[in-house]
N, C-alpha and C positions, 0 to 999 in steps of 0.2 A: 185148524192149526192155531194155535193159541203163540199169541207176540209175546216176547221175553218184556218186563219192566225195563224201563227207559229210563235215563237222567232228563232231568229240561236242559236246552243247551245255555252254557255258561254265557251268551250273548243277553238272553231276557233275566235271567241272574244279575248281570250289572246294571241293571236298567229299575233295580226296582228298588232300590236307596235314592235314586235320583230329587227326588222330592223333597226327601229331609235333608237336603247338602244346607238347605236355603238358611237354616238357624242352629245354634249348638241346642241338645237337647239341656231340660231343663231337669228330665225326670233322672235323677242320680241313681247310680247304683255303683258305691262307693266299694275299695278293698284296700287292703292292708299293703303295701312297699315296705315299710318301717316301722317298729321293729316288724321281725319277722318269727315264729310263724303268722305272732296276730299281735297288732296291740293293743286291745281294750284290756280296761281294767278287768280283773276275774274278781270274780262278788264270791264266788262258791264254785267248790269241784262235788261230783257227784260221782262216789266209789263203789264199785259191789266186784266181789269174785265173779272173774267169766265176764266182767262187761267191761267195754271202755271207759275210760276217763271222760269225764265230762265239764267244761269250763263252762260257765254261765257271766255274762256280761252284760254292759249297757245295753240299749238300741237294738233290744230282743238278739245280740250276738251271742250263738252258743258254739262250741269246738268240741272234738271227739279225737282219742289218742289212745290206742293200745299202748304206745311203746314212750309215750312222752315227745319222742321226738315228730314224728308226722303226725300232724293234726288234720283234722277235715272239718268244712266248715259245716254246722248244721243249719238246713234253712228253719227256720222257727216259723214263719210266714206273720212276721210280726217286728215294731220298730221299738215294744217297749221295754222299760230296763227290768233285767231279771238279776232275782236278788239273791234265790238260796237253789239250791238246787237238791233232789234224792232216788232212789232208785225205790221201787214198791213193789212186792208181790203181791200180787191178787190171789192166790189161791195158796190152798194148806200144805201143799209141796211148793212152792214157791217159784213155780215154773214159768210162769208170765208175771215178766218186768216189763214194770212201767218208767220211764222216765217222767219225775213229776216237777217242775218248777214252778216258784212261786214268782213272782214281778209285781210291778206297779197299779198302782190304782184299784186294788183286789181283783187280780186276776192270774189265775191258773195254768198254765200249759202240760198235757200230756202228752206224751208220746210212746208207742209200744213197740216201737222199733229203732226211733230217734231219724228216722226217715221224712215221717209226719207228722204235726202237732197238731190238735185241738185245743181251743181257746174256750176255757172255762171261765165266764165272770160270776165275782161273787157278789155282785150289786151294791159294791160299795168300793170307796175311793182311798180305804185303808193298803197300806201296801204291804204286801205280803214279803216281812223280810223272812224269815227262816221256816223250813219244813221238815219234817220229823218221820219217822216211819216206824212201827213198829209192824210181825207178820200180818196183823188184821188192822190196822190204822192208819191213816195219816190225821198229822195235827199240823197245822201253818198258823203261823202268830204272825203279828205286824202291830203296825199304830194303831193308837185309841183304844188300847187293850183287845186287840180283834184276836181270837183263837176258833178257830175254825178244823171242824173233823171231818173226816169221810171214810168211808170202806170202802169204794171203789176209785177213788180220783177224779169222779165227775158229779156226786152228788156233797154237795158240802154244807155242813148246819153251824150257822153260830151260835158261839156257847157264851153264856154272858156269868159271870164269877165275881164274887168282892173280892176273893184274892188277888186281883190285878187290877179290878177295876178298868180306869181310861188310859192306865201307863202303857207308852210306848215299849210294847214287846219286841226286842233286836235276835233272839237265838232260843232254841229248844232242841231238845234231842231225846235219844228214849237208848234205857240200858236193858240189857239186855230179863233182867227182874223181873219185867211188867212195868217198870216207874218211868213217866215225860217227867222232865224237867225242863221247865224254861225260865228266863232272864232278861231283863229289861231295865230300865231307867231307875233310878235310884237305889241301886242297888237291891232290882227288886228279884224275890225268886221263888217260883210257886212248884209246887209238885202233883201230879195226878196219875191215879193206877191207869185210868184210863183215856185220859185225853179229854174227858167232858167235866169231870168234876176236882175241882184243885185248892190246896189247901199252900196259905203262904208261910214259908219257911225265912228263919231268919240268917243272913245272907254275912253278919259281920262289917258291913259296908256301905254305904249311902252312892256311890260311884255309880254311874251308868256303867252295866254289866254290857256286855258286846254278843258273846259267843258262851256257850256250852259245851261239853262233850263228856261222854260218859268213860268211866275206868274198871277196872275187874274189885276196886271196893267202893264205888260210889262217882262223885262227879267232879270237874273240874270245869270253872267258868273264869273269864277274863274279860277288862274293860278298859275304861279310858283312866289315864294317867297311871298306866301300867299295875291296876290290880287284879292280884290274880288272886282266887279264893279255891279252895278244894273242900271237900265232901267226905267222910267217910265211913258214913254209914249204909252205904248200900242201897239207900232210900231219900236223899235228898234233904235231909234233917239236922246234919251235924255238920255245920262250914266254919271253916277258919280262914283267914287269913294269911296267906305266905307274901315273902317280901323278895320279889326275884330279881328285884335291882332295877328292872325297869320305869323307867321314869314316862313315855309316851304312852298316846291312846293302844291297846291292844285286839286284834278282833280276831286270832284264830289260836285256836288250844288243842293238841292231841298227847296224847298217853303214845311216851318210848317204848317199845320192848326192848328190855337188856337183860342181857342174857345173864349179867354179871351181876344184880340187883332183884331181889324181889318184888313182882308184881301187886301185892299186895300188904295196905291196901290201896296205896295210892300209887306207889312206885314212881315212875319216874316221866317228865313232863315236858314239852317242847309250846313254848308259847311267842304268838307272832303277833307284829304291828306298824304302827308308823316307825321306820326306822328300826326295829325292835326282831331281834329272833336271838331268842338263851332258851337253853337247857337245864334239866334243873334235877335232883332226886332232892324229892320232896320229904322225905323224912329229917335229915337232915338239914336241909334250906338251903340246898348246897347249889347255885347260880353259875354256868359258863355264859358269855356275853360271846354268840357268837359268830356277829359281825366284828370282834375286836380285830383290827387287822395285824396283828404281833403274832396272831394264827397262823398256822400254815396254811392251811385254803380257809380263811373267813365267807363266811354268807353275805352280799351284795347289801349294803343298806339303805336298803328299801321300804315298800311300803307293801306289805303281805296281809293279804285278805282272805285266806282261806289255805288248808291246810289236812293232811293225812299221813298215816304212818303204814307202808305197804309192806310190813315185815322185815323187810331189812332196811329200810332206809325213812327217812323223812322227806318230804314234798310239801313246799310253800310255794303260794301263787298268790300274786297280786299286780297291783300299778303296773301299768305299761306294757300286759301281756306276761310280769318277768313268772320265771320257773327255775327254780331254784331246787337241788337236790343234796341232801347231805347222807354220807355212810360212814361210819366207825370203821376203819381197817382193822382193829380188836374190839373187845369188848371193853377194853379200860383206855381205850384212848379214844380222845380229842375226834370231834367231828371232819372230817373233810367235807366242804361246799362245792357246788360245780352249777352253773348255769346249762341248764338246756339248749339255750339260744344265748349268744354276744353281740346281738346286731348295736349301732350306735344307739346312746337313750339321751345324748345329752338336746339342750333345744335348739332349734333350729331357727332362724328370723327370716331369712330371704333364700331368693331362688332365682336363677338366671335361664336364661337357653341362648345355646348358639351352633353354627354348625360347622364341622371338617370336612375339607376335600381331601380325598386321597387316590390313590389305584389299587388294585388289588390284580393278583396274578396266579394262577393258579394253572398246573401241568395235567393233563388230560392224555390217558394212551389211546389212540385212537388208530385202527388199522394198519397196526402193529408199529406205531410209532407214536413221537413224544410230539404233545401238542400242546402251546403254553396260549392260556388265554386272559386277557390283561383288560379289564374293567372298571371304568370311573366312578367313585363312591359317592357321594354326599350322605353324611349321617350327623343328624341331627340329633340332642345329647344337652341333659341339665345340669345344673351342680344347686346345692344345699347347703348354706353356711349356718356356723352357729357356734354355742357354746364347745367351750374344751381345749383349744379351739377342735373345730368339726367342718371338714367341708366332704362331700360325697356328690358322686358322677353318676350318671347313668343314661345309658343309651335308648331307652324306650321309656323311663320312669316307673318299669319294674323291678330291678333290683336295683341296687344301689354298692357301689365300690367306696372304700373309703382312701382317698387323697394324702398325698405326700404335702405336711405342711413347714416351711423351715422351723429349725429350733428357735429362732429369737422369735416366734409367735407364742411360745408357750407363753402359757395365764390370759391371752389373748383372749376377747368373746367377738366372733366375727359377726357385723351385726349388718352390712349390705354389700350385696357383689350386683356388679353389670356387665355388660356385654361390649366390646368391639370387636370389629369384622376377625381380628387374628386374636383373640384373646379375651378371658375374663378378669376383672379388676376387682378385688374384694376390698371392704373397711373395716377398723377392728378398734375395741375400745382404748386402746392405750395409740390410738389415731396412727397407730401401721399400716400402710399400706402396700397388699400382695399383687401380683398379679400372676397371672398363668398365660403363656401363651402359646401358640399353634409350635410344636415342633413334635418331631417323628424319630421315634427307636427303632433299631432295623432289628426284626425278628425272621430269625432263617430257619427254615421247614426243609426235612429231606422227603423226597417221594421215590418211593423203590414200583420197579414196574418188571415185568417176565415177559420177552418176547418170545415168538413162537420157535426159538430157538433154545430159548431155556438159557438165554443169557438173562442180567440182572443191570439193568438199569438204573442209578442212582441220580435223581435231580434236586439240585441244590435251589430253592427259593428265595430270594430274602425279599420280606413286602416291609412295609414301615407302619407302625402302632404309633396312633396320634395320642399325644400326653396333654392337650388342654384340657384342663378341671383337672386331670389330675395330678401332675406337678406343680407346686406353687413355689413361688421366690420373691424373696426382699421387695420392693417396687421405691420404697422411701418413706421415711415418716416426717413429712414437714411439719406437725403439732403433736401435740401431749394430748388434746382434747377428743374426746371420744368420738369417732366418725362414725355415723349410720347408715347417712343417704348417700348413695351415689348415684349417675347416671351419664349418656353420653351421645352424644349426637357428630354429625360428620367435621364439626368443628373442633370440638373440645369435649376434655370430661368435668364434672364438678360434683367434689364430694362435700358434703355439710354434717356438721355434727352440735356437740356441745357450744353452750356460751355462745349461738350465734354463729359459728366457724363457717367459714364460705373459703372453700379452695379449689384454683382451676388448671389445668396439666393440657395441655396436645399431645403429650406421650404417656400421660399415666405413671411418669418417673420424677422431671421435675413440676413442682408443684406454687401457684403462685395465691396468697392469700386476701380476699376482696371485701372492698370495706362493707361491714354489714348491718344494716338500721334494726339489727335487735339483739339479745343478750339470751334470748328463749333456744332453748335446745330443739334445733331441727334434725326431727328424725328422717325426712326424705327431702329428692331431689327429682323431677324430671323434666327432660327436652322433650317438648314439643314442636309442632312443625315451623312455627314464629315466634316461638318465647320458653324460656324456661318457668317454671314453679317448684319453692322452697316451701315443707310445713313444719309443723312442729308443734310445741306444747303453746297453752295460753290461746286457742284460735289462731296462732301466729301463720301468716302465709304471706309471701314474698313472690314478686315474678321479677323476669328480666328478658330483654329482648337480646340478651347476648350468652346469658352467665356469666357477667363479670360486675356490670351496675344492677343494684335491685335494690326495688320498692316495696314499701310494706303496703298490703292491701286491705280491706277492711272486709271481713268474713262474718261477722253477727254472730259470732259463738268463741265463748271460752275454753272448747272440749279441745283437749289434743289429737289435730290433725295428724292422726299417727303417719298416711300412705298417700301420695296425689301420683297418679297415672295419668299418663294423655292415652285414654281409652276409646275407639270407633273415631270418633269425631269431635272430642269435647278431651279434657280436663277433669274426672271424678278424682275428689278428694274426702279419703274417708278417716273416720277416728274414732275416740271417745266417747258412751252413750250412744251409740248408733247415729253418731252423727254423719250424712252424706253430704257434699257439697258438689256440684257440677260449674262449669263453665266453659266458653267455647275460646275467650279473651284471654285469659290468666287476671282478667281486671276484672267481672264482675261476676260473682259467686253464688248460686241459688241452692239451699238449703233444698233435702230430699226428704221425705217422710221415708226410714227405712221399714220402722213398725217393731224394733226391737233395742232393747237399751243396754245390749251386749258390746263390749269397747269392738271397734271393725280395724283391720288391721293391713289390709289389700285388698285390690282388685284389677280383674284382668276382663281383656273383650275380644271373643271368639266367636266369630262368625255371627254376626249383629245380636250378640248375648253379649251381657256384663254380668261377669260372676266376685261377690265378695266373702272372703273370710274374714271370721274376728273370736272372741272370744267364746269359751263354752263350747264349743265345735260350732259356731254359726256358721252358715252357709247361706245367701240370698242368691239373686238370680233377677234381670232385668233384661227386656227386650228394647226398652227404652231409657235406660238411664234416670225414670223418673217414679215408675212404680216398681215396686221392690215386692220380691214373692220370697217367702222362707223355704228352702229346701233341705231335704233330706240329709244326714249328717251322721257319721259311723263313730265320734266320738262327742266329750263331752270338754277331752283337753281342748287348751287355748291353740285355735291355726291361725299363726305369724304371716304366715305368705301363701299365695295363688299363683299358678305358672300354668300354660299348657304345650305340652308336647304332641305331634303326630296325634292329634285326635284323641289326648286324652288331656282331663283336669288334673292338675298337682298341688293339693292343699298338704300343707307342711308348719307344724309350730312342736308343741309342747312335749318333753320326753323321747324324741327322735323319730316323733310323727310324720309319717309320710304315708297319704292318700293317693288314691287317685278314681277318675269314672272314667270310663270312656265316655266324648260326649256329640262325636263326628262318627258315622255310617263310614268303614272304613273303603279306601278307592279300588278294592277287589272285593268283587263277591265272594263267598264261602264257595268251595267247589266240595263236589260228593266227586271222590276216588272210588267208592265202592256202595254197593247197593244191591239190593236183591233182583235177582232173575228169576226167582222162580216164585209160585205161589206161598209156597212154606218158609222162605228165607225170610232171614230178621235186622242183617247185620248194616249196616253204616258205617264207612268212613267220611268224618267231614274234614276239610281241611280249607287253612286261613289264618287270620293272624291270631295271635293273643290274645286272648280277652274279645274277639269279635263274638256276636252274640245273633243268631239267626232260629228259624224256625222251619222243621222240615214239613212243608207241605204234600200232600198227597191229590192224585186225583186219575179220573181216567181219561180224561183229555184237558188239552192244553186251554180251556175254560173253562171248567170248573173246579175249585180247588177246594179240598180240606184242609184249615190248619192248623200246624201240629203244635207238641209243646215250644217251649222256649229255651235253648242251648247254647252254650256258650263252650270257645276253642279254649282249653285251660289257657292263663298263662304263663306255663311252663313248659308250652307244648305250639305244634304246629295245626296238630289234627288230633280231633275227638272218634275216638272209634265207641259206636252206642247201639245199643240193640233197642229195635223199635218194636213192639211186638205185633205193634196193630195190624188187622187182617189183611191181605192185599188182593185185590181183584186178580180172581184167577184169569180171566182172557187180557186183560191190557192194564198197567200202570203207570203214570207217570210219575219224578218225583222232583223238588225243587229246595233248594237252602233260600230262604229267604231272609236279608238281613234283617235284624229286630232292635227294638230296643227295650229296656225294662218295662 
């Protein structure tokens, strides 16, 4: 008689995280908070009828979107930047699509499902910006004049031409004729029937040329300081000049269809940039600007890198994730714009945590009667200050709420908040200061119940909604001078800013100003367990064993100490040039070799880990405070701030950036709800927190185990329901969720 398959019990399930508690991991596996769906910048969309959207980005990031609005992450299995993206049929019915991207350093990625990629090098350090496709070709151009062909997307030969020569190639495309055309630096622009051989055309122009795109009479290209050039002859030979009002770099160009206008031969144009999206019919020279905001829905003025026209409408993507869509309601009028997503984009500088107690109460029918049962909360909860002003709440540091901030904040740029036990205190440039503290809205819930009489039951709930981080009010403005740093200890709080400003409060309301031995703008402040630390621009750093007297101390560097935290057991203070400085005194300061010359902008310490951010998406990571490792990093904007929440990291800066990894083995194991009984069954329920990440092991007794892929509980969700397909031992199985990490 054959045993049905077993779970392992959830007792050796929590037992096998135990080991990694000891240090935060180091190995990141970063995701998007803010904006939302994703925010890296999109470099190139990849469009074909019948297939998904396809965004291509930094740090090997790619996304997939029937609909625009859900997107799915693609794994690329890869951290490098991808620059163009295109879709290829390999055969003469066009029936197998390829997904082909170009990226960094010449190197290739396929995919035939977008499921998996293989990684094509082309043995050289040329970066492959733009790729091209006609039925039987692909052509990819990049730097140092690199043009590169294939027929299948895995074998590819360099093609070397005096038509280009070494110039830096930015964009190519191919119309539908048989003719490539590509664009590059100096306005340069060649043509070829087939991809191998190219003859250079003259262009009208000297301007580094950006992007390409083809039209039903020829071509249309765009570059920087907004020149647009069109084509129309059919072949890549007769360019003019048009003048569409643009004044910035441009880098994405597609052909309108209107219904109202002739297609040929150039008809009518939609050209995107820094700042930059107008429309234009081109016979005429006829230019709408249409970010102008005197529009009735204007386009977001941004920075648009890429671009398509899906028959009725227009689609630009760029900076920060944005997706932008416009649709004519006639054919003779005016654009309307509409963003896909409106999460916050302005910047962000700091970031705080704290936590609320509350109760919670909830009516339960239980044996034919009403049963209230009443439970103690603690929940833990960040906030994100910054331009706009901007402040945002959130209770696990995956989604983000946006805050109630008073009206006399407006113009305000909130540049540091901190924490005491009932509330958060923010600083802001016009030296306002907010605060938020603990109070509760009564929210009242009805619960209807049917007893077994078929009477109706009505219970009235009312529990309380805690409003810290997210209500803010007035607190006082004692200066005009800009305030940055704050911070607070069980004594006092003390905020610093501009010209030296040293101010200190017991309430957070009134405020008293302390004399300061410097004139240098300090941007932070913190208490430590026996002394405060002030830093700021010039190497300036100051301590005090109070917050109220402070001395200036000598630090051996000119770089602006942007950030000092009292971090594990020490004082790290970081800044400018990758400057790191440690101390365990607030008096004597030891310079770190970081190993990178990126401005560092915070740091935080979790579980005998010190993790910093700074510019360019930096990210380091230290065991000891004294060697510095680089880590993993999902952008290339500037991250202002570090915080962590419940086990995970909160990096936050540039464009309404918010990261996060998990970096703590969460304190429940993953449990398996469901699992096969039988030899043929496939099915899995896991269930756990968000973002936990574990690995289903298999085996046929409780010592020897197989292990499985590597899965993670969406975070959107509680439980991943997955089909495993793998064979299962027909007379006994057992099966186990083991926690994991990247």
């Amino acid at each position: 008689m054959k045993s049905p398959a077993r779970a392992l019990p959830s007792l050796l399930l929590a037992c096998l995280g135990c080991a990694a508690m000891q240090a935060a991991s180091t190995n990141l596996l970063w995701r998007w908070s803010n904006p939302l769906p994703f925010g890296a910048n999109v470099t190139d969309l990849a469009v074909r009828s019948g297939e998904p959207v396809v965004a291509v980005a930094e740090y090997g990031q790619a996304f997939e979107s029937d609909d625009l609005s859900t997107w799915y992450t693609l794994d690329t299995g890869t951290s490098l930047w991808l620059r163009s993206a295109t879709y290829f049929g390999t055969t003469a019915t066009n029936t197998a699509r390829l997904l082909v991207v170009g990226a960094e350093s010449g190197n290739i990625l396929v995919s035939p499902d977008r499921s998996s990629f293989t990684r094509v090098s082309l043995g050289t350090t040329d970066w492959i910006e733009s790729v091209a496709a006609s039925p039987s070709q692909l052509v990819a151009v990049g730097d140092h004049g690199a043009i590169y062909t294939s027929g299948d997307a895995t074998n590819w030969v360099r093609r070397t031409t005096a038509a280009v020569g070494t110039t830096w190639l930015r964009g190519v495309t191919w119309r539908t004729n048989g003719v490539f055309c590509v664009v590059g630096e100096g306005g340069l622009v060649a043509t070829s029937p087939n991809g191998i051989n190219w003859t250079r055309q003259a262009s009208r122009t000297t301007t580094a040329l950006n992007r390409v795109s083809p039209l039903p009479g020829g071509f249309a290209a765009v570059g920087d300081a907004g020149t647009v050039i069109v084509d129309n002859s059919g072949s890549g030979t007769n360019w003019r000049v048009l003048s569409s009002g643009a004044t910035n770099d441009l880098y994405a160009v597609q052909l309108e269809y209107r219904a109202d206008y002739p297609l040929n031969p150039v008809g009518a144009l939609l050209v995107a940039g820094d700042g930059e999206l107008r429309s234009g019919i081109v016979s005429l020279n006829l230019w709408s600007d249409e970010t102008d905001t005197r529009r009735t829905a204007p386009a977001p003025k941004a920075t648009y890198l890429a671009g398509y026209w899906n028959a009725t409408s227009a689609v630009f993507a760029g900076r920060a994730g944005i997706i932008a869509r416009g649709t004519r309601p006639f054919p003779t009028s005016g654009f309307n714009w509409s963003l896909l997503d409106s999460p916050p984009r302005s910047w962000l500088f700091s970031a705080a945590t704290n936590t609320a107690y509350g109760t919670n109460t909830v009516a339960l029918f239980t044996n034919n009667a009403v049963v209230l049962r009443t439970t103690r909360t603690t929940n833990r909860f960040a906030v994100a200050v910054g331009d706009g002003p901007t402040i945002l709440q959130s209770d696990r540091g995956i989604t983000w709420s946006t805050a109630l901030v008073p009206t006399n904040a407006s113009g305000q740029v909130i540049l540091g908040v901190a924490t005491l036990p009932d509330r958060f205190v923010a600083v802001s440039s016009g030296g306002l200061i907010l605060q938020s503290p603990a109070a509760y809205e009564p929210v009242v819930s009805t619960n209807v119940f049917t007893n077994s009489a078929g009477a109706t039951l009505r219970v009235l709930l009312t529990n309380h909604l805690n409003t810290m981080g997210i209500a803010w009010y007035n607190a006082a403005k004692p200066v005009t001078n800009t305030l940055q740093g704050i911070a607070a200890n069980s004594q006092r709080m003390v905020a610093v800013g501009s010209a030296g400003v040293l101010l200190a409060s017991t309430n957070a309301i009134a405020w008293s100003r302390s004399s300061s031995p410097t004139t240098a703008f300090l941007s932070s402040v913190e208490a430590g367990p026996s002394a405060w630390v002030a830093s700021g621009d010039q190497g300036t750093l100051l301590s005090s064993p109070d917050g109220l007297a402070w001395t200036r101390r000598t630090t051996g560097t000119t770089q602006w100490l942007w950030r000092t935290r009292w971090a594990g057991d020490r004082f790290v203070s970081v800044g400018y040039g990758g400057t790191i400085l440690t101390s365990q005194d607030a008096i004597t300061w030891t310079p770190r070799a970081s190993g990178v010359t990126n401005h560092l902008h915070d740091v935080v310490f979790v579980d005998d880990t010190w993790y910093v951010v700074g510019g360019q998406g930096t990210v380091l990571g230290s065991r000891d405070a004294v060697t510095w490792t680089r880590l993993a990093t999902l952008t290339s904007k500037s991250l202002q701030a570090v915080a962590h929440l419940d086990g995970r990291l909160l990096a936050l800066g540039a464009d309404g950036a918010i990261l996060r990894a998990v970096i703590r083995p969460f304190p429940e194991p993953v449990g398996l709800s469901q699992w096969p009984h039988q030899a043929l069954e496939s099915v899995f329920l896991a269930t756990g927190e968000p973002g936990q990440m574990f690995r289903l092991d298999r085996g046929t007794n409780l010592l020897d185990w197989t292990s499985g892929p590597l899965m993670e509980i969406p975070e959107d969700a509680l439980s991943l329901l997955f089909i495993d397909s793998t064979p299962n031992a027909t007379d006994r199985q057992f099966y186990r969720a083991r926690q994991a990490t990247p």
